[in-house]
Backbone as JSON, one array per atom type, in Angstrom:
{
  "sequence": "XXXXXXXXXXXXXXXXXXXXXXXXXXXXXXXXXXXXXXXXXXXXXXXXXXXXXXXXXXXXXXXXXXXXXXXXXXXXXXXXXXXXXXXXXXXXXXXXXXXXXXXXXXXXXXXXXXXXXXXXXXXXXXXXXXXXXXXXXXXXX",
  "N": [[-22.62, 2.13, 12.92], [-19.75, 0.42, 13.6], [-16.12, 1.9, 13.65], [-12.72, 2.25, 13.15], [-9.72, 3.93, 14.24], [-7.27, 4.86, 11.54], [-3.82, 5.51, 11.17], [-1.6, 6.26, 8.98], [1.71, 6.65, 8.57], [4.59, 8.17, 6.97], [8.4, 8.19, 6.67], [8.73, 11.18, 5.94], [6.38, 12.17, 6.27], [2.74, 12.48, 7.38], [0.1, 10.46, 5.93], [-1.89, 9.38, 5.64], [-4.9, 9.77, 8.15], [-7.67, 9.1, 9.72], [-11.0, 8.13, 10.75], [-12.0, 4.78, 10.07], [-13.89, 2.62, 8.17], [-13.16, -0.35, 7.66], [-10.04, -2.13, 6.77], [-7.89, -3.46, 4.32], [-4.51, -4.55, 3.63], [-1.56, -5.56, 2.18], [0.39, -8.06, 3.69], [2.63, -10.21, 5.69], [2.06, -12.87, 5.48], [0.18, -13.21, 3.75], [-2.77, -11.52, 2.23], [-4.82, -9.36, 4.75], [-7.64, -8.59, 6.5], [-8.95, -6.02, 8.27], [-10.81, -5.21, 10.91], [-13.27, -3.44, 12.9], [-12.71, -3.67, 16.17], [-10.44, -5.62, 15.98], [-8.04, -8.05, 17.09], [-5.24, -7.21, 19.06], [-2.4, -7.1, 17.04], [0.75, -7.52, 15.12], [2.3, -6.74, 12.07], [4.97, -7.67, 9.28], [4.86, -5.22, 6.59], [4.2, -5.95, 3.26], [5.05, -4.99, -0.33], [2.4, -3.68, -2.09], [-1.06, -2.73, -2.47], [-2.94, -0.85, -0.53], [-6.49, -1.14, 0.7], [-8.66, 0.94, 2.16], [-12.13, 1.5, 3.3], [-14.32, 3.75, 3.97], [-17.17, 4.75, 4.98], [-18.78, 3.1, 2.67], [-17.56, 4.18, 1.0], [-14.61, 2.99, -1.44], [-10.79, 3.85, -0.87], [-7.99, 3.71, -2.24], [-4.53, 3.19, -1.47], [-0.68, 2.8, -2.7], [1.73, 1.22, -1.06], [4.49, 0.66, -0.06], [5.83, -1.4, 1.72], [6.34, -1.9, 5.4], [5.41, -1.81, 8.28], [2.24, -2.72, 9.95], [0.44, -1.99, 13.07], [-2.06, -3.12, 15.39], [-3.82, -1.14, 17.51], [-5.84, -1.35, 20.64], [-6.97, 1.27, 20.46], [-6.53, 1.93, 17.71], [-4.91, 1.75, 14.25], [-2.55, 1.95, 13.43], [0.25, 2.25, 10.39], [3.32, 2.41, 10.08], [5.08, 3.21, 7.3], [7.24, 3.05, 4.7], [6.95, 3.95, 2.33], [4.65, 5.51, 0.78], [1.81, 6.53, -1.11], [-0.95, 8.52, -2.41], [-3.71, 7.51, -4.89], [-3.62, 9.42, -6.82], [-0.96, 10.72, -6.61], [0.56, 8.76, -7.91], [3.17, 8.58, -10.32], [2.37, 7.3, -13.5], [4.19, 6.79, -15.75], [6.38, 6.8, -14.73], [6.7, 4.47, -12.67], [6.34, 2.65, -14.67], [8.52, 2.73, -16.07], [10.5, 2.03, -13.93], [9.47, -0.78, -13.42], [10.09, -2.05, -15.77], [12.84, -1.12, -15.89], [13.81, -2.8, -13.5], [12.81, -5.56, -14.14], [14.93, -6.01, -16.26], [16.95, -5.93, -14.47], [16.52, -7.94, -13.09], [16.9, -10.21, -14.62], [19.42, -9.64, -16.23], [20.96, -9.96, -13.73], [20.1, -12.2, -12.55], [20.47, -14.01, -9.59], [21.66, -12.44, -7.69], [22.97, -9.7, -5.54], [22.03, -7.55, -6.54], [20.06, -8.1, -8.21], [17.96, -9.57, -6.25], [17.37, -6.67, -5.3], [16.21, -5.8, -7.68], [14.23, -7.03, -7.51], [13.04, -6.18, -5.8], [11.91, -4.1, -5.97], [10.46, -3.77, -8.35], [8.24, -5.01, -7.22], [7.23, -2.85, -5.56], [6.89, -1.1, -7.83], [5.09, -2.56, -9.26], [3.15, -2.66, -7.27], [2.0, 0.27, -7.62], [1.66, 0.42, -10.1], [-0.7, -1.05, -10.09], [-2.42, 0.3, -8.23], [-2.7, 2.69, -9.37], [-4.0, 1.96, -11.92], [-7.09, 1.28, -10.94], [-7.74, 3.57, -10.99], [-7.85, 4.48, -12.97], [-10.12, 3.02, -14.27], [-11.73, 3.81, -12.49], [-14.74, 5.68, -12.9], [-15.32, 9.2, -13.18], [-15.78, 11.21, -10.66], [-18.97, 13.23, -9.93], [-19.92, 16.55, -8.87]],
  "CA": [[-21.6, 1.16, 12.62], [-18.2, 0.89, 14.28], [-15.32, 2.54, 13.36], [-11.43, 2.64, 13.88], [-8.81, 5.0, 13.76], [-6.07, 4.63, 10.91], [-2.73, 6.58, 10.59], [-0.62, 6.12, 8.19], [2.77, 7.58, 8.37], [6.37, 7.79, 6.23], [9.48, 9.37, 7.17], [8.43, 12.33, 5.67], [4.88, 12.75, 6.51], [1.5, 11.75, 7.84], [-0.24, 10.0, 5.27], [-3.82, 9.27, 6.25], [-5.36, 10.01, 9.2], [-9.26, 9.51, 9.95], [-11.36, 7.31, 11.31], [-12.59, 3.91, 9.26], [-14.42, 1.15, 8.32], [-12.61, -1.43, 7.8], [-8.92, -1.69, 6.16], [-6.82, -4.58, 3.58], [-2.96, -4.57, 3.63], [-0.82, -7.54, 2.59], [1.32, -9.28, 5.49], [4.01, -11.17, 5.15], [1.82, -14.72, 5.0], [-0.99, -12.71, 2.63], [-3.87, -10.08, 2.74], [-6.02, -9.21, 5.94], [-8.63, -7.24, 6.59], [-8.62, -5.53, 9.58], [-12.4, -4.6, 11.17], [-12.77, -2.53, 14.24], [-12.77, -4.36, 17.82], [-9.93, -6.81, 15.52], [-7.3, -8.25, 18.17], [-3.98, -6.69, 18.56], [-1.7, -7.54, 16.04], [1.63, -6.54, 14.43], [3.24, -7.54, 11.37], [5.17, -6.32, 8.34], [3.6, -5.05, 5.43], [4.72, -5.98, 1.77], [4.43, -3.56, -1.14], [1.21, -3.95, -2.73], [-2.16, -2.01, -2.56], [-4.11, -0.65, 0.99], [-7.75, -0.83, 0.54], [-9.88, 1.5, 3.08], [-13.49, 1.84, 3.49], [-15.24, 4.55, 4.94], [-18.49, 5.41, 4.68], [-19.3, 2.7, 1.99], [-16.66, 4.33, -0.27], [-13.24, 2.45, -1.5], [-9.96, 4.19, -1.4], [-6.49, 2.97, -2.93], [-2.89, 3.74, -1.71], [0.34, 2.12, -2.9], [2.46, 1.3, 0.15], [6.04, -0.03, -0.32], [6.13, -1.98, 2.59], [6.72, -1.25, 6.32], [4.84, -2.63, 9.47], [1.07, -2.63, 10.6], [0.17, -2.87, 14.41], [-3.57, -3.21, 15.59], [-4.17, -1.47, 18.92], [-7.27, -1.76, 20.9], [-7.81, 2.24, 19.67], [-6.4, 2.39, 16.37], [-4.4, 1.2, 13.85], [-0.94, 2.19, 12.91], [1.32, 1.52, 9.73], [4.51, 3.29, 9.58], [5.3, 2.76, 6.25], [8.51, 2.99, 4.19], [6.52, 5.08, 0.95], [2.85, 5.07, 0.7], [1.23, 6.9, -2.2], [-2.51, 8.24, -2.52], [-3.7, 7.35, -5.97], [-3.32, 10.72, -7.53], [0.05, 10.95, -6.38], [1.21, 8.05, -8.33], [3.2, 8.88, -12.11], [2.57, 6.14, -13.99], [5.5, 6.89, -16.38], [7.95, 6.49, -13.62], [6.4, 3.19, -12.18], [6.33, 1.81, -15.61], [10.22, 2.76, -16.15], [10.99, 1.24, -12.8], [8.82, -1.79, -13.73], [11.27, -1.88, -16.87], [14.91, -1.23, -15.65], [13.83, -3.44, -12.94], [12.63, -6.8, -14.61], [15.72, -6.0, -16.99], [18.05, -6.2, -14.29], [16.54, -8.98, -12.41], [17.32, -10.8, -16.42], [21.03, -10.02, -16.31], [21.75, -10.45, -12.68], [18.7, -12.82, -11.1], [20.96, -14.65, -8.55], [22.71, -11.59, -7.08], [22.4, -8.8, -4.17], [21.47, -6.64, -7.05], [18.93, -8.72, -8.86], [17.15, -8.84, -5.03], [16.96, -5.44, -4.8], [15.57, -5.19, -8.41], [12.88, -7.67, -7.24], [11.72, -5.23, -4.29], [11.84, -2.39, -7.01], [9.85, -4.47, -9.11], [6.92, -5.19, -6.2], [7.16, -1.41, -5.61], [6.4, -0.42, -9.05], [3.5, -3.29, -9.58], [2.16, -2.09, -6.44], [1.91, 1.47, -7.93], [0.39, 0.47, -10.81], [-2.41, -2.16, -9.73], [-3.74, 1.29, -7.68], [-3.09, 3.51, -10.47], [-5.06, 1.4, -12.61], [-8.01, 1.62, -10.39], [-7.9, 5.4, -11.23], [-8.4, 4.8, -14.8], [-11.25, 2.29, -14.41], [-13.28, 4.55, -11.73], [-16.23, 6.75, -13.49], [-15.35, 10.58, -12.76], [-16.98, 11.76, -9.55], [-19.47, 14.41, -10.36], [-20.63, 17.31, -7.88]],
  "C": [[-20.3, 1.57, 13.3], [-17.64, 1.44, 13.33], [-13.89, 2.44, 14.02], [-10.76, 3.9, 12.92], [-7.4, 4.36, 12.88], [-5.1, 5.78, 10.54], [-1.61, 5.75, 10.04], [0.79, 6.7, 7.89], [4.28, 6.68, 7.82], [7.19, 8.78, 7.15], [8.84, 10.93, 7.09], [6.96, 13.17, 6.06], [4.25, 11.94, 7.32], [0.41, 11.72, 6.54], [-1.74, 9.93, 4.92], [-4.03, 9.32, 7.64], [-6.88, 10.19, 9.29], [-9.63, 7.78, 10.49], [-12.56, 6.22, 9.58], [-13.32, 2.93, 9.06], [-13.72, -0.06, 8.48], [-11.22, -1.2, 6.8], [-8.45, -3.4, 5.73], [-5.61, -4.43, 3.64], [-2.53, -5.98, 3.2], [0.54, -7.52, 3.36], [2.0, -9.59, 4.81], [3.51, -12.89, 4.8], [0.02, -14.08, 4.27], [-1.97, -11.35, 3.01], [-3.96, -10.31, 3.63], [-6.5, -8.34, 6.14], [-8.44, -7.14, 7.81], [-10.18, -4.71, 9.79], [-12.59, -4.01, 12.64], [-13.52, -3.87, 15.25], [-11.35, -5.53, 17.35], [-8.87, -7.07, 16.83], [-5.98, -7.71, 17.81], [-3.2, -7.93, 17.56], [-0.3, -6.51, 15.59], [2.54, -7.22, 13.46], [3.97, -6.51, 10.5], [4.84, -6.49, 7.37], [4.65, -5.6, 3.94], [4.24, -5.04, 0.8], [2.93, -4.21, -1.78], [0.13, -2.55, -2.43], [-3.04, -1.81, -1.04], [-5.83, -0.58, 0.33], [-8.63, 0.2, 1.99], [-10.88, 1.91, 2.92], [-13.84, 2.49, 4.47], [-16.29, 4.91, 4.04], [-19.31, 4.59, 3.41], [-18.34, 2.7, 0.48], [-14.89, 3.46, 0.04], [-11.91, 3.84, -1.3], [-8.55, 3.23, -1.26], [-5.38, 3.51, -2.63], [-2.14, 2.29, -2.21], [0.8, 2.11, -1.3], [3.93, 0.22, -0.76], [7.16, -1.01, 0.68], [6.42, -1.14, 3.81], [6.08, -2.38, 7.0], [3.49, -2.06, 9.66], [1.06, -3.33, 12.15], [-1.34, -2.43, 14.59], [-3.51, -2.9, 17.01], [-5.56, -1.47, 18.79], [-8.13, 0.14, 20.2], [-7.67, 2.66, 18.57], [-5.37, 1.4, 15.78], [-3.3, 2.02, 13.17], [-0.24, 1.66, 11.87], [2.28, 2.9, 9.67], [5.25, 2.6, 8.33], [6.71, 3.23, 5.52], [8.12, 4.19, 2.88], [5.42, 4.57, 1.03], [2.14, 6.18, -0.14], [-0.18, 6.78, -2.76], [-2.58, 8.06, -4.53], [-3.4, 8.22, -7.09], [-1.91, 11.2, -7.1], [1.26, 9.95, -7.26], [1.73, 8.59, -10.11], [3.63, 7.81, -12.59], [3.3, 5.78, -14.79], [6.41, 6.64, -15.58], [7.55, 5.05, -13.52], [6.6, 2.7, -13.59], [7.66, 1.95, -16.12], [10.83, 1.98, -15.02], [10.81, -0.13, -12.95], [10.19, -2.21, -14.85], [12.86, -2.17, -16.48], [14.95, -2.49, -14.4], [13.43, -5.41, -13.14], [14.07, -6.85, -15.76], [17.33, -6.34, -16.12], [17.93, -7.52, -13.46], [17.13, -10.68, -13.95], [18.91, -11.17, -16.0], [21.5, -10.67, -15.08], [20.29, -11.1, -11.3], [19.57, -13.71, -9.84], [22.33, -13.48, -7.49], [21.83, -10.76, -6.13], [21.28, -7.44, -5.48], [19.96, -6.95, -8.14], [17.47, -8.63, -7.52], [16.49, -8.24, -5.07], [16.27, -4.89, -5.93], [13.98, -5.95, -8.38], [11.69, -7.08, -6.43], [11.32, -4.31, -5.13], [10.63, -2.65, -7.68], [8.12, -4.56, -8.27], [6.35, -3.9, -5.66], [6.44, -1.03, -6.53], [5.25, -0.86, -9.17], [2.94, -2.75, -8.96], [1.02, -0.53, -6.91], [1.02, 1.39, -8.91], [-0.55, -0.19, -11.11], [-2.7, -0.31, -9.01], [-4.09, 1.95, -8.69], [-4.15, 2.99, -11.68], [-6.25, 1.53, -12.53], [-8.5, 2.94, -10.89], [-8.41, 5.32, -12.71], [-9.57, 3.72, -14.74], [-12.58, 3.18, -13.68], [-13.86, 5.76, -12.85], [-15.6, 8.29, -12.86], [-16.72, 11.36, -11.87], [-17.76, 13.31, -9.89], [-20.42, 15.14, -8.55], [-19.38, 17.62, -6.79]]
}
């Protein structure tokens, strides 16, 4: 079966790096999967959930938005924050979730209501993966 290459990188790091089956992100006009030979492409990402498949198996990051481009040998997101599932604390995201629907309340038509809306798509993002984590079965061996 084919295969592409995905790297994932933040400011601070390199994120993922390996070669995959196939990859989900959401765009700016919704999901897309992305399957190897796909045609270039480059958009920007919204916060939500990455799906990648290798080998048959799922995995789950958060991402917090950035950009995906599709070359012909790999695929690139430089991302803004991107978070493997075990990296996520779901006490924080669910405080963020919180101060952030609380301020989009007082001040929903302002610069700061906005910015508690991105906070807000941030946090969900975080914990739709984290969720995942508590539904999967504990890998044995």
């Amino acid at each position: 079966m084919a295969t592409f290459r995905l790297e994932i990188v933040t400011a601070e790091r390199l994120v993922y790096s390996d070669d995959i089956d196939a990859l989900v992100a959401w765009g700016v006009e919704g999901q897309l999967g992305i399957l190897p030979h796909h045609a270039p492409l480059m958009t920007m990402l919204h916060p939500g959930d990455l799906m990648i498949r290798k080998d048959k198996e799922e995995e789950y990051l958060a991402i917090s938005g950035g950009f995906l481009e599709v070359r012909p040998d790999k695929v690139i997101i430089l991302a803004d924050a991107c978070e493997r599932i075990d990296e996520i604390d779901i006490a924080r995201a669910e405080e963020a979730k919180k101060r952030a629907q609380e301020t989009m309340k007082a001040a929903p038509l302002s610069v700061e209501g906005a910015r508690a809306e991105a906070a807000l798509r941030r946090s969900l993002a975080r914990l739709k993966v984290a969720e995942r984590r508590r539904r999967q079965p504990p890998r044995v061996g």
